[in-house]
Every structure is written in C-alpha cells, then in structure tokens.
HTML snippet that shows the backbone in 3Dmol.js (N, CA, C, O; Angstrom):
<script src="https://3Dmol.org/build/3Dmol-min.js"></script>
<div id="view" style="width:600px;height:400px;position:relative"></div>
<script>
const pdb = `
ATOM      1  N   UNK A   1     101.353  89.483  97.697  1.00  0.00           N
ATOM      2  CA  UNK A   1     100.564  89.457  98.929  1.00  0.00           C
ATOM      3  C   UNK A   1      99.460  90.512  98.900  1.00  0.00           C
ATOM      4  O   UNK A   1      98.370  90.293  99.427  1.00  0.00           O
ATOM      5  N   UNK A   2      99.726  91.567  98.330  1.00  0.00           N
ATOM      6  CA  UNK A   2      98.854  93.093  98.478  1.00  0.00           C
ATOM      7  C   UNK A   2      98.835  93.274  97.150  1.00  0.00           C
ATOM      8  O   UNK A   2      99.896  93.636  96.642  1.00  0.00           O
ATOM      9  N   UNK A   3      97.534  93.053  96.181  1.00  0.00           N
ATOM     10  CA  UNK A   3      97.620  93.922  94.731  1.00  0.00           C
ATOM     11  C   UNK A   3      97.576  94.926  94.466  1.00  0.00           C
ATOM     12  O   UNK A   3      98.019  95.401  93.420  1.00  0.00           O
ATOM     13  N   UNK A   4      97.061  95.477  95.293  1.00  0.00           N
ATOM     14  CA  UNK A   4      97.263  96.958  95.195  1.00  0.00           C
ATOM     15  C   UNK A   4      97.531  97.963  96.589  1.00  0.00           C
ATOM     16  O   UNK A   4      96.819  97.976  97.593  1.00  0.00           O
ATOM     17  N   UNK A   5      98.750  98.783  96.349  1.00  0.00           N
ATOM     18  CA  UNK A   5      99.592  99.257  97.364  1.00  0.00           C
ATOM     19  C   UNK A   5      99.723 100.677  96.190  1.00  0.00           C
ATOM     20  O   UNK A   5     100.210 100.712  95.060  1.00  0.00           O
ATOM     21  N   UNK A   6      99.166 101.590  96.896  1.00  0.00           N
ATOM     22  CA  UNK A   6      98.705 103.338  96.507  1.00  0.00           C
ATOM     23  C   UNK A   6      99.984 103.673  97.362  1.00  0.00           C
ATOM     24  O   UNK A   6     100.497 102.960  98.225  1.00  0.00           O
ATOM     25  N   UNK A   7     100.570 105.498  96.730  1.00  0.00           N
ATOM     26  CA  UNK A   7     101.077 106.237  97.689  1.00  0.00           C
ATOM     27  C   UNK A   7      99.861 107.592  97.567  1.00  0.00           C
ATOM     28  O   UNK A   7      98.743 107.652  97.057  1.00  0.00           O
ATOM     29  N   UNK A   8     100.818 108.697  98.392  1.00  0.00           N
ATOM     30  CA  UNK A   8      99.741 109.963  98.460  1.00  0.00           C
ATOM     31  C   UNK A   8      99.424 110.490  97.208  1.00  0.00           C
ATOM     32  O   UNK A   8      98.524 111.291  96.958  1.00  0.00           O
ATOM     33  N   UNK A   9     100.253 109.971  96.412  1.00  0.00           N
ATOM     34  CA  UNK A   9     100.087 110.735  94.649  1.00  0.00           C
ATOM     35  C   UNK A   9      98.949 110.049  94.138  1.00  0.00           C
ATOM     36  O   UNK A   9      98.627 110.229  92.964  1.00  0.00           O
ATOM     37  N   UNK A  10      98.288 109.269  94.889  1.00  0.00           N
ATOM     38  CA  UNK A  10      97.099 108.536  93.623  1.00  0.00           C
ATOM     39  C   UNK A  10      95.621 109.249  94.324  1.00  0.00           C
ATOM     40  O   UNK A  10      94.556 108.640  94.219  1.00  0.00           O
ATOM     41  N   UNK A  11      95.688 110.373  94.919  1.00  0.00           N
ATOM     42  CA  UNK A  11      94.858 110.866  95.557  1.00  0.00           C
ATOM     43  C   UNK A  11      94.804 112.528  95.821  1.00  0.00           C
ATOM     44  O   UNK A  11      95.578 113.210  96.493  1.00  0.00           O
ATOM     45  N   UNK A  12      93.291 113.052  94.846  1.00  0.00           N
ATOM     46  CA  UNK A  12      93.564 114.692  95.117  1.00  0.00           C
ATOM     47  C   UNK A  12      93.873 115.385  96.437  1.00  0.00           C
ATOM     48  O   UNK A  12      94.645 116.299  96.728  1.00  0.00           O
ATOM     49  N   UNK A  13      92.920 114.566  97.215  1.00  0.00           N
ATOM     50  CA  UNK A  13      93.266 114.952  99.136  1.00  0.00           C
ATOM     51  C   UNK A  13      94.274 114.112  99.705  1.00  0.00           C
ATOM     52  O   UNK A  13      94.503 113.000  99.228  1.00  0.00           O
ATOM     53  N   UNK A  14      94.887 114.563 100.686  1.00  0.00           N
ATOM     54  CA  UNK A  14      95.475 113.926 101.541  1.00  0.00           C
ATOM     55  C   UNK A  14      94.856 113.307 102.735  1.00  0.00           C
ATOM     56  O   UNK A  14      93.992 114.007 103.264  1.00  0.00           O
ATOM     57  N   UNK A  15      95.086 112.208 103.260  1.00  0.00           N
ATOM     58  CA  UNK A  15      95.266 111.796 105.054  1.00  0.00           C
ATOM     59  C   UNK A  15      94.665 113.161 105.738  1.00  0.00           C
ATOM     60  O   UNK A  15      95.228 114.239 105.541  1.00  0.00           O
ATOM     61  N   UNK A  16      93.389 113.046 106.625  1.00  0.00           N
ATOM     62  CA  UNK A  16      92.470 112.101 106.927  1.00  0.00           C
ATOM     63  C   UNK A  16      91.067 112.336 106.046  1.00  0.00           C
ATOM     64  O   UNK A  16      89.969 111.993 106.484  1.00  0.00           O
ATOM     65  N   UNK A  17      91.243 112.920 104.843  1.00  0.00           N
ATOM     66  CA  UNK A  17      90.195 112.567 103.664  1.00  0.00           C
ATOM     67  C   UNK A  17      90.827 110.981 103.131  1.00  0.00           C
ATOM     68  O   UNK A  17      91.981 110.564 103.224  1.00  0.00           O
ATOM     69  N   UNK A  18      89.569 110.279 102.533  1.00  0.00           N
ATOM     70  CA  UNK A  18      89.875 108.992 102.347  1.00  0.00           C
ATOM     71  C   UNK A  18      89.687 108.513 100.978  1.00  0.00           C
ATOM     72  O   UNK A  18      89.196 107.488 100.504  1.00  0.00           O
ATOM     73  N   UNK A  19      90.162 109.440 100.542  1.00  0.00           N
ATOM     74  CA  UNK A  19      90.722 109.055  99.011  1.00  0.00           C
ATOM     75  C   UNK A  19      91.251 108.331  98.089  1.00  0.00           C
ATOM     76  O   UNK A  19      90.961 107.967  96.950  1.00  0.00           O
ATOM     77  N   UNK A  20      92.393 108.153  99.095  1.00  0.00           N
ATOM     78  CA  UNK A  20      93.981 106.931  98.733  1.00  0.00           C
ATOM     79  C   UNK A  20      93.041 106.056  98.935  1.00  0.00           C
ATOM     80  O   UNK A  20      92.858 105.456  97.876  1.00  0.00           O
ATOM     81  N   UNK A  21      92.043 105.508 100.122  1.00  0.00           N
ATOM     82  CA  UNK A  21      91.838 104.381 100.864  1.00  0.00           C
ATOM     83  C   UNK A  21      90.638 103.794  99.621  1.00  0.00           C
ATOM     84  O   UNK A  21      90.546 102.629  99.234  1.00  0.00           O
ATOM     85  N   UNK A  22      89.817 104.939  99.173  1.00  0.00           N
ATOM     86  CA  UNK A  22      88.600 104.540  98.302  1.00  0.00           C
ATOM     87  C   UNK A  22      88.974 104.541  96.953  1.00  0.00           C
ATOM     88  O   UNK A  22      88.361 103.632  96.392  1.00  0.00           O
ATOM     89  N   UNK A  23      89.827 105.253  96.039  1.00  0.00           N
ATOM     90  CA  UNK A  23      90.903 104.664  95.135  1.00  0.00           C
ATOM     91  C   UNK A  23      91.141 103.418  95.076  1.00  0.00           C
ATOM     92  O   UNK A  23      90.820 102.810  94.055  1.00  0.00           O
ATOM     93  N   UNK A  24      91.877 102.617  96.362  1.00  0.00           N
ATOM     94  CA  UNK A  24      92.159 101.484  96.015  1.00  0.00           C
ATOM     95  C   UNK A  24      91.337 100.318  95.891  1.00  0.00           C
ATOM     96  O   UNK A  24      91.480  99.277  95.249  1.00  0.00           O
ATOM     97  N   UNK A  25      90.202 100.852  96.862  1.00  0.00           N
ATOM     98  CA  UNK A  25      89.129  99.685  96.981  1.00  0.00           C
ATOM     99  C   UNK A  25      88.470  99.637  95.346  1.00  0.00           C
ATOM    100  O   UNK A  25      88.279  98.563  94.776  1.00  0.00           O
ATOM    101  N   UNK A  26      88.185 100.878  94.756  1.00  0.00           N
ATOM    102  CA  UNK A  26      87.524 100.981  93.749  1.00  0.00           C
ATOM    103  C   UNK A  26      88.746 100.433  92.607  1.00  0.00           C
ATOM    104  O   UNK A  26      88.307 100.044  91.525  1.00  0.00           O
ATOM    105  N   UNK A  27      90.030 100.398  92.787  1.00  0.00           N
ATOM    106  CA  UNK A  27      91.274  99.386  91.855  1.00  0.00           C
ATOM    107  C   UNK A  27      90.993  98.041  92.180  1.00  0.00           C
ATOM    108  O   UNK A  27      91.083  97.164  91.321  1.00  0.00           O
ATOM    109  N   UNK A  28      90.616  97.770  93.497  1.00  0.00           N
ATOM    110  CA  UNK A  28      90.497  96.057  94.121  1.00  0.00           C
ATOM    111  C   UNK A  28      89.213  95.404  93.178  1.00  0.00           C
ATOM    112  O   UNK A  28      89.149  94.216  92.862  1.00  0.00           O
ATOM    113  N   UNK A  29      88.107  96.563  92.765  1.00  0.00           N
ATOM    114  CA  UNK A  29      86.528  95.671  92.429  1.00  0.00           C
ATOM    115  C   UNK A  29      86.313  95.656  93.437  1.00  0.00           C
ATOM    116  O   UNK A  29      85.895  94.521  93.666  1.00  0.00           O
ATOM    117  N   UNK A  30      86.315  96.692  95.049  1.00  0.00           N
ATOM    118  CA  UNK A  30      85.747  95.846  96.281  1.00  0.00           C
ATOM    119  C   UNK A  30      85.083  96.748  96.691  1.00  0.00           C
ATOM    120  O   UNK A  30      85.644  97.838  96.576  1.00  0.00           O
ATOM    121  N   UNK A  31      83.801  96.779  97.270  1.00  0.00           N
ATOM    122  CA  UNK A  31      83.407  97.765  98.228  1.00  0.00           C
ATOM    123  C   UNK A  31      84.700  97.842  99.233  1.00  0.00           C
ATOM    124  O   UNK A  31      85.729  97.201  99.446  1.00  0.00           O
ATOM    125  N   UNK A  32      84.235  98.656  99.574  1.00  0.00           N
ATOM    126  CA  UNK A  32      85.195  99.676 100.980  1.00  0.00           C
ATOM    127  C   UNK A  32      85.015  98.784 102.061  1.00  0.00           C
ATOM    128  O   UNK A  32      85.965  98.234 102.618  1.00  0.00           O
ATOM    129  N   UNK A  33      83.828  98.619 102.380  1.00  0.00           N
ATOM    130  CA  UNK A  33      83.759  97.670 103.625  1.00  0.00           C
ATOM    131  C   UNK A  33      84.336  96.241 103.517  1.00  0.00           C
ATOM    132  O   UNK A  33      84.050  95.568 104.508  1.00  0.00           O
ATOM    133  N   UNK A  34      85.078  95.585 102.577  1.00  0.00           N
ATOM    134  CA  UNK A  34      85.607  94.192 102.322  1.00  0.00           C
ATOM    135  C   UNK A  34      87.335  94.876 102.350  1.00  0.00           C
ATOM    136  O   UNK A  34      88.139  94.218 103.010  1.00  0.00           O
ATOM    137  N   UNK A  35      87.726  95.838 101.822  1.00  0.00           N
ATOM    138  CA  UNK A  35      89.043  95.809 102.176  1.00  0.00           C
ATOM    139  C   UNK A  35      89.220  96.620 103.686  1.00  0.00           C
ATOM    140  O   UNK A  35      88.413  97.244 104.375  1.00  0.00           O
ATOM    141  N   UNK A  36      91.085  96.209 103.902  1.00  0.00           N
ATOM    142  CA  UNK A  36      91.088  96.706 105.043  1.00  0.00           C
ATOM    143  C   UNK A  36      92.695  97.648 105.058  1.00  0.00           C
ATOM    144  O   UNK A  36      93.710  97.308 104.451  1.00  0.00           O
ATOM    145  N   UNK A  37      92.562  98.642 105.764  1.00  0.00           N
ATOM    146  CA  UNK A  37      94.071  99.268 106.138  1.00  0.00           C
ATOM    147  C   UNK A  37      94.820  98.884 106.763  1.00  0.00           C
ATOM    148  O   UNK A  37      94.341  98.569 107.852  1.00  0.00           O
ATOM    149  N   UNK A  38      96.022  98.677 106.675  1.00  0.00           N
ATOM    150  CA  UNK A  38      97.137  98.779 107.092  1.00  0.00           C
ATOM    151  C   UNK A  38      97.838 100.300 107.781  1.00  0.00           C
ATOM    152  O   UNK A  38      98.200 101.054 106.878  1.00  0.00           O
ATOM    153  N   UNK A  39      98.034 100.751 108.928  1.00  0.00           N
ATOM    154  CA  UNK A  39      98.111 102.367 109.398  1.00  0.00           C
ATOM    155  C   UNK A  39      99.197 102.136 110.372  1.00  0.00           C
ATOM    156  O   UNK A  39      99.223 101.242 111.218  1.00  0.00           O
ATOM    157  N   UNK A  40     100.341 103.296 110.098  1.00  0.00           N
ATOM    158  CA  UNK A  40     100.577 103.464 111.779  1.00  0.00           C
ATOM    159  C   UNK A  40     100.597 104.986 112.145  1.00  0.00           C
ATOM    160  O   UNK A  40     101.315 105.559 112.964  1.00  0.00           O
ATOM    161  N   UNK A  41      99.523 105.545 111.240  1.00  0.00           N
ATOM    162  CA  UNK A  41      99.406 106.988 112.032  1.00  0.00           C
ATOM    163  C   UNK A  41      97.816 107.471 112.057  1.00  0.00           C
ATOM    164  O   UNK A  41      96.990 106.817 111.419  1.00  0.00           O
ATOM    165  N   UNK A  42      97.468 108.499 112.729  1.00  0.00           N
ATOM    166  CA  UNK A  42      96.129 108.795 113.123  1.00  0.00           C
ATOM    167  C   UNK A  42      95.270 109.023 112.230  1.00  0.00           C
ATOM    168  O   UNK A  42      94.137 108.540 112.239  1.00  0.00           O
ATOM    169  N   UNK A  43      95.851 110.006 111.114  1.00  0.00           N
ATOM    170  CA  UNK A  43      95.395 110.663 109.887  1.00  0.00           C
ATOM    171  C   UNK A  43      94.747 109.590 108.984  1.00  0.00           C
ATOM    172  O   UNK A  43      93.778 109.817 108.261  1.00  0.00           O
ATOM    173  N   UNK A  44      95.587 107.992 109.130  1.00  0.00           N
ATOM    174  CA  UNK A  44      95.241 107.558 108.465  1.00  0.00           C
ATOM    175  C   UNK A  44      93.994 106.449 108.819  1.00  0.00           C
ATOM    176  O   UNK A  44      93.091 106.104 108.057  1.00  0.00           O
ATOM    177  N   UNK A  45      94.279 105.919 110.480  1.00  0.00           N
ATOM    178  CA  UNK A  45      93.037 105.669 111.177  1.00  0.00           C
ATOM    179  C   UNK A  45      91.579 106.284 110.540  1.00  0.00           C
ATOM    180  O   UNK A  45      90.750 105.653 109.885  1.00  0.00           O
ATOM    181  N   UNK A  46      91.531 107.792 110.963  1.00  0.00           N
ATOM    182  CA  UNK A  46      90.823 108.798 110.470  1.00  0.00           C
ATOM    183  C   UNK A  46      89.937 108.030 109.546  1.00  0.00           C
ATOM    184  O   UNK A  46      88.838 107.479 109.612  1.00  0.00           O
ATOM    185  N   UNK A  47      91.189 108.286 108.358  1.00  0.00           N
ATOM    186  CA  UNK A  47      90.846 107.843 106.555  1.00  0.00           C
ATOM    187  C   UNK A  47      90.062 107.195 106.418  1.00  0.00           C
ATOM    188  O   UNK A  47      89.010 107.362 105.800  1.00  0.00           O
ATOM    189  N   UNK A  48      90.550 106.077 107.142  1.00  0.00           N
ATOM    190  CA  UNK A  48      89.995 104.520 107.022  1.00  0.00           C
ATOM    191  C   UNK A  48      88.407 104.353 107.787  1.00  0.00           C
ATOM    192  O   UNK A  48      87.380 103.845 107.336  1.00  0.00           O
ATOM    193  N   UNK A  49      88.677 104.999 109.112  1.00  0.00           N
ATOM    194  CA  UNK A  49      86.993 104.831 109.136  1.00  0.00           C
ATOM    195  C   UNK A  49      86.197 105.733 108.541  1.00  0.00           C
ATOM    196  O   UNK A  49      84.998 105.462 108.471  1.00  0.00           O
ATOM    197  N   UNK A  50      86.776 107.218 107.890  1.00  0.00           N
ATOM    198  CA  UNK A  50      85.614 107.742 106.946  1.00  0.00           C
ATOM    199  C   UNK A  50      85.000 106.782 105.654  1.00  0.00           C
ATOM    200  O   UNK A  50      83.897 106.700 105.112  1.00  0.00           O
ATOM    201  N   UNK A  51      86.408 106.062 105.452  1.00  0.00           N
ATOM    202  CA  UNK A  51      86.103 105.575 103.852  1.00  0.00           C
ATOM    203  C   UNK A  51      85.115 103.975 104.479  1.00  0.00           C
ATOM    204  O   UNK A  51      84.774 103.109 103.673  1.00  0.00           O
ATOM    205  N   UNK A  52      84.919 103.909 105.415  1.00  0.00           N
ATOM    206  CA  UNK A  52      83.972 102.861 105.475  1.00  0.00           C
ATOM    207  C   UNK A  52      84.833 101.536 105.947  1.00  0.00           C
ATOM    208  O   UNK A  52      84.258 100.450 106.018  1.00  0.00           O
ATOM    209  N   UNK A  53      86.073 101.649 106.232  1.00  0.00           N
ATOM    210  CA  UNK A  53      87.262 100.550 105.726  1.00  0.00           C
ATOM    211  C   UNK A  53      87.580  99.844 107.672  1.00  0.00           C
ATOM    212  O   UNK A  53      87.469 100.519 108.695  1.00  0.00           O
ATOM    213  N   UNK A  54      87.861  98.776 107.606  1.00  0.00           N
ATOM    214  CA  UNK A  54      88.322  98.622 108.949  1.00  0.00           C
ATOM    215  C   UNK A  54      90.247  98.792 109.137  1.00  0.00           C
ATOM    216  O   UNK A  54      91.066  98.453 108.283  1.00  0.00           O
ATOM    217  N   UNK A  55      90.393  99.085 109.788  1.00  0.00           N
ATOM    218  CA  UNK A  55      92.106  99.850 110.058  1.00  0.00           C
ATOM    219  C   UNK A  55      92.686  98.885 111.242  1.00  0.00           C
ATOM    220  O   UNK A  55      92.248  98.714 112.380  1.00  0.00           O
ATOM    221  N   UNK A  56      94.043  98.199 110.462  1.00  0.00           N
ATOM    222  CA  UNK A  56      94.872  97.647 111.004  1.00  0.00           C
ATOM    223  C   UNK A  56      96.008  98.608 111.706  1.00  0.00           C
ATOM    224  O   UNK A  56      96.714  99.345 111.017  1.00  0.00           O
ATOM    225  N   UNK A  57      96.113  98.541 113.021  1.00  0.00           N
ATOM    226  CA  UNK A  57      97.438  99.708 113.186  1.00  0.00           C
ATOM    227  C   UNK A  57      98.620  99.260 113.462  1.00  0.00           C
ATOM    228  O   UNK A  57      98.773  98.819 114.601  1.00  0.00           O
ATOM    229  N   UNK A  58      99.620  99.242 112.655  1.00  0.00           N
ATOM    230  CA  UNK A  58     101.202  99.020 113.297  1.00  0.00           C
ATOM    231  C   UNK A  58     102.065  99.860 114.155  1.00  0.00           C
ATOM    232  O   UNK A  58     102.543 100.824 113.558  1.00  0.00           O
ATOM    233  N   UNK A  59     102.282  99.781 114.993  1.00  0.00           N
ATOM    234  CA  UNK A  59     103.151 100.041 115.950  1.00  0.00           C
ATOM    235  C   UNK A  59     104.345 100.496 115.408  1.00  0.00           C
ATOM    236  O   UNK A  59     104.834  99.876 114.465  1.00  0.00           O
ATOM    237  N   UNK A  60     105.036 101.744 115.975  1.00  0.00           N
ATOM    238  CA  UNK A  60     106.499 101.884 115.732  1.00  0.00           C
ATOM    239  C   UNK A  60     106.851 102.769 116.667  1.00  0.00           C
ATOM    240  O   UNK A  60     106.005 103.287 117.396  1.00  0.00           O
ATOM    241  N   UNK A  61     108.598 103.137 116.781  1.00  0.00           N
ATOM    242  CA  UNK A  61     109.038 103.813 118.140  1.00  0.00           C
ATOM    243  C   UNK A  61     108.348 105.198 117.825  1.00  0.00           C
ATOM    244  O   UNK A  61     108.195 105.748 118.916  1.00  0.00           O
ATOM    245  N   UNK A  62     107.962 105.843 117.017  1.00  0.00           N
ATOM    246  CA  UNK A  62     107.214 106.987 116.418  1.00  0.00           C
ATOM    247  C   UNK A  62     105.618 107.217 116.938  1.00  0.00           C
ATOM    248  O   UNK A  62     105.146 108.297 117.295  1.00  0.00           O
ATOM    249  N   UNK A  63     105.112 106.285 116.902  1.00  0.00           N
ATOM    250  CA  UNK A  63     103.821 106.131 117.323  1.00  0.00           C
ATOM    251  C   UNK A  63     103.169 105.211 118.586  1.00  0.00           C
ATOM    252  O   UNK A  63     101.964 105.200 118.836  1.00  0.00           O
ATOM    253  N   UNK A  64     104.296 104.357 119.419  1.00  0.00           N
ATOM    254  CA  UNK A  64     103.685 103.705 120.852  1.00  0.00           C
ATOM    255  C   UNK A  64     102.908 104.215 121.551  1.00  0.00           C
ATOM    256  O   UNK A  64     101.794 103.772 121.828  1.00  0.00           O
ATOM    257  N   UNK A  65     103.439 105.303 121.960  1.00  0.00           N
ATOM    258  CA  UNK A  65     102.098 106.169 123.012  1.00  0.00           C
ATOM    259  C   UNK A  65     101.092 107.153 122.059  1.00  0.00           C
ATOM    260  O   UNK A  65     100.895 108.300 122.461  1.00  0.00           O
ATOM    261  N   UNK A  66     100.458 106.701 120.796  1.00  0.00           N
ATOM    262  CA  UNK A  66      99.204 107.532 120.594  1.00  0.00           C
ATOM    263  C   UNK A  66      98.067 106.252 120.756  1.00  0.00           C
ATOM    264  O   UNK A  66      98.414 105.113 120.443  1.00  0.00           O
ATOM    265  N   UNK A  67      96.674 106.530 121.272  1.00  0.00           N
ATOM    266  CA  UNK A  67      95.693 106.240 121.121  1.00  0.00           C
ATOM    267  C   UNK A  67      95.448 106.000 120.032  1.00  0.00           C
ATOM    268  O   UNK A  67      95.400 106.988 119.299  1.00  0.00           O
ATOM    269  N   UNK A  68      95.232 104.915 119.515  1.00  0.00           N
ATOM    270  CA  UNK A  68      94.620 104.533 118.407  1.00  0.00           C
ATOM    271  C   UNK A  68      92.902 103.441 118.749  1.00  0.00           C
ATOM    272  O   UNK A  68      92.621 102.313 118.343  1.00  0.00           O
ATOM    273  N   UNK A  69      92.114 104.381 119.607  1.00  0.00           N
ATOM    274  CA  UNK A  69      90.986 104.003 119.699  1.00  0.00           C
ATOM    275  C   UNK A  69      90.397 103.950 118.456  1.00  0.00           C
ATOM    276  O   UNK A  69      90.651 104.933 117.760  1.00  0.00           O
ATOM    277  N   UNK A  70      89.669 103.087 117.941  1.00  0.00           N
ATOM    278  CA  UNK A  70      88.863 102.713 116.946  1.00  0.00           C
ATOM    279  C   UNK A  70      89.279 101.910 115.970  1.00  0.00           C
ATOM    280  O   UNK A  70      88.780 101.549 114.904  1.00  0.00           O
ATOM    281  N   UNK A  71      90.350 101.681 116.559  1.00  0.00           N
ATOM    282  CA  UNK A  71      91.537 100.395 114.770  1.00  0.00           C
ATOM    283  C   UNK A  71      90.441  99.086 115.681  1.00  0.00           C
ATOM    284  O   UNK A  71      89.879  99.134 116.775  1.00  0.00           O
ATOM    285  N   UNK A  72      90.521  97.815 114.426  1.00  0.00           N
ATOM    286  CA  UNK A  72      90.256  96.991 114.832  1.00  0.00           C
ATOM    287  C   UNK A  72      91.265  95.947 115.302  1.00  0.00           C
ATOM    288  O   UNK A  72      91.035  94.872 115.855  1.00  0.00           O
ATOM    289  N   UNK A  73      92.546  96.549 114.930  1.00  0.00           N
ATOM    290  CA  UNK A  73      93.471  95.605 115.757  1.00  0.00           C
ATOM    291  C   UNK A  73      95.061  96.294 115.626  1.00  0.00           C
ATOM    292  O   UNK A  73      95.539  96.859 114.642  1.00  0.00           O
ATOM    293  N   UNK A  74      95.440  96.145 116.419  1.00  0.00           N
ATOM    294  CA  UNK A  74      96.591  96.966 116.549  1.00  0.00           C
ATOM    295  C   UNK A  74      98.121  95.765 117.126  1.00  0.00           C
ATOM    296  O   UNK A  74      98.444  95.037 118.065  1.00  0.00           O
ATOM    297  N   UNK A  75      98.555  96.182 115.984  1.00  0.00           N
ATOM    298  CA  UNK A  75     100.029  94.604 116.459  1.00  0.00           C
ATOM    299  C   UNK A  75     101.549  95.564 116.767  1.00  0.00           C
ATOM    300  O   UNK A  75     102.121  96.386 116.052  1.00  0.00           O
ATOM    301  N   UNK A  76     101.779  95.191 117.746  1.00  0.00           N
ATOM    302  CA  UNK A  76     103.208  96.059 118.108  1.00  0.00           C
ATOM    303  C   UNK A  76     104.355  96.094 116.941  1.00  0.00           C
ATOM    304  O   UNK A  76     105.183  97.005 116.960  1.00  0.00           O
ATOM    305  N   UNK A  77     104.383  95.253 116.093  1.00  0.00           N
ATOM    306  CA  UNK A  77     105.610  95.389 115.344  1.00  0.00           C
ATOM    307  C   UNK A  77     104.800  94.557 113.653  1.00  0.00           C
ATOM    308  O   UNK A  77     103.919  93.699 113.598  1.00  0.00           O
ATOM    309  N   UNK A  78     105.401  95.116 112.724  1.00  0.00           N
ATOM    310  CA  UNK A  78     105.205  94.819 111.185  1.00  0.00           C
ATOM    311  C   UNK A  78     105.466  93.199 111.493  1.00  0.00           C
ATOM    312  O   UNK A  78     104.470  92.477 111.526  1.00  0.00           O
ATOM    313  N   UNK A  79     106.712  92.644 111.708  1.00  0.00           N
ATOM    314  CA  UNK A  79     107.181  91.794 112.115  1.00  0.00           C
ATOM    315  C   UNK A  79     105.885  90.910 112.511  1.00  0.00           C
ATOM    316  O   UNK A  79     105.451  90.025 111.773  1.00  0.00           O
ATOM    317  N   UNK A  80     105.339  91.239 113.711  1.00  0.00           N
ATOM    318  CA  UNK A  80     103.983  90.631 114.387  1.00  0.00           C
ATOM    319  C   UNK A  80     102.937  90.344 113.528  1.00  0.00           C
ATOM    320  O   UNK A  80     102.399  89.238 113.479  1.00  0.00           O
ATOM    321  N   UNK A  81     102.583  91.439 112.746  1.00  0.00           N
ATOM    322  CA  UNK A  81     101.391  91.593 111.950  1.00  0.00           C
ATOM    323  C   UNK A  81     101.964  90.341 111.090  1.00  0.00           C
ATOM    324  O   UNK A  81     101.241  89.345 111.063  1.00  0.00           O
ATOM    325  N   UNK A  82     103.305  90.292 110.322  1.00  0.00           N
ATOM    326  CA  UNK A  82     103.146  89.129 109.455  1.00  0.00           C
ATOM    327  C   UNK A  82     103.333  87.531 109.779  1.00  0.00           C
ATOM    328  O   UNK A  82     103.505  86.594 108.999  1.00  0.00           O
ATOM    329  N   UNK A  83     103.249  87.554 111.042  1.00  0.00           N
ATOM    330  CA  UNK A  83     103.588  86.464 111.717  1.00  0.00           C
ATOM    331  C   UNK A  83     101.898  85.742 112.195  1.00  0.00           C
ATOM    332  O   UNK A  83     101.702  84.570 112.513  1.00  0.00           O
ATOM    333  N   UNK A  84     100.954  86.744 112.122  1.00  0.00           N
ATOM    334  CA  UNK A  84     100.069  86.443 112.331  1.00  0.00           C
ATOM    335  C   UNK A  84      98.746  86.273 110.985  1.00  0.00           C
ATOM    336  O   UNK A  84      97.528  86.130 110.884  1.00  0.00           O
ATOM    337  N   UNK A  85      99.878  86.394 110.200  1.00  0.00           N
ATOM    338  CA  UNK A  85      99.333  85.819 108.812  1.00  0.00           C
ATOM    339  C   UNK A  85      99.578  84.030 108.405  1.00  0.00           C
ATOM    340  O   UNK A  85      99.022  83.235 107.648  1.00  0.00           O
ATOM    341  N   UNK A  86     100.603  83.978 109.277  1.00  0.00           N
ATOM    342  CA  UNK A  86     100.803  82.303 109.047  1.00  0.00           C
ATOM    343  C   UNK A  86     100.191  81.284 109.464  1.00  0.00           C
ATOM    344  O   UNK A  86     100.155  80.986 110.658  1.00  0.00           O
ATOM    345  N   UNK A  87      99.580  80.556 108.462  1.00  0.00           N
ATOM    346  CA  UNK A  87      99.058  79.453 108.856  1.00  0.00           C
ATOM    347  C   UNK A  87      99.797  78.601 110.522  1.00  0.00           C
ATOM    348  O   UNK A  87      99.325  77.542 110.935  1.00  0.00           O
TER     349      UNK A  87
END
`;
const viewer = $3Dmol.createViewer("view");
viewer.addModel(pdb, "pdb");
viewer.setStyle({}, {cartoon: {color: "spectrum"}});
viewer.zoomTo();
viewer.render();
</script>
C-alpha cells in the first residue's frame, strides 16, 4: 500500500525539521508537493508543511483535544482513514 514507510533513524534532524518527510519523497522520485503525510502529532504536522507536503492527521486517545489547524484532513480513527480508501 505505502512503498516507502521511514522511521526517525533515516533522518539527521528530528520532528518538526522535515527531513524524514523529504527523504522519503526524494526515495518515492516525487517532489514533496505530490506526496502526502500520514501524522497524529504536531511536530509532525509542523514537518509536513515545512517540507512542502500536505498532512493527513489521525486521531488517537493521546491526541483528540490538540488543534491540528492546517492538516488537510483529519479522520478520527486509523480504522476511518482506511475505510475511506475503499472504493
């Protein structure tokens, strides 16, 4: 489903430098602006709009009440997000 799935080790900076995020685009062949994040924390929001990237945010009991102004879409549960992948 995802060819390429980075952790924090493939990146000299951490969350909210966007390193991990431009790493992978540059593993995809893609500009930055064609891939997109997957997030459910701020740091990584952050990331994603430094690196040029649009940011999906998932929901969890950890993160319900933060603001995640600026994601382009935000789905309450992982569950949701892949449910809204189905034809």
């Amino acid at each position: 489903l995802f060819p390429v799935i980075l952790g924090k080790e493939s990146a000299a900076r951490e969350k909210p430098h966007p390193d991990i995020f431009l790493n992978a685009a540059e593993q995809l062949g893609c500009p930055p602006h064609e891939c997109f994040v997957l997030e459910d924390a701020l740091k990584g929001l952050q990331a994603a709009k430094e690196a040029g990237m649009p940011c999906i945010i998932l929901r969890n009991p950890l993160n319900k009440n933060i603001n995640f102004a600026g994601a382009e879409l935000i789905f309450e549960s992982l569950e949701d997000f892949v449910a809204a992948l189905q034809p």
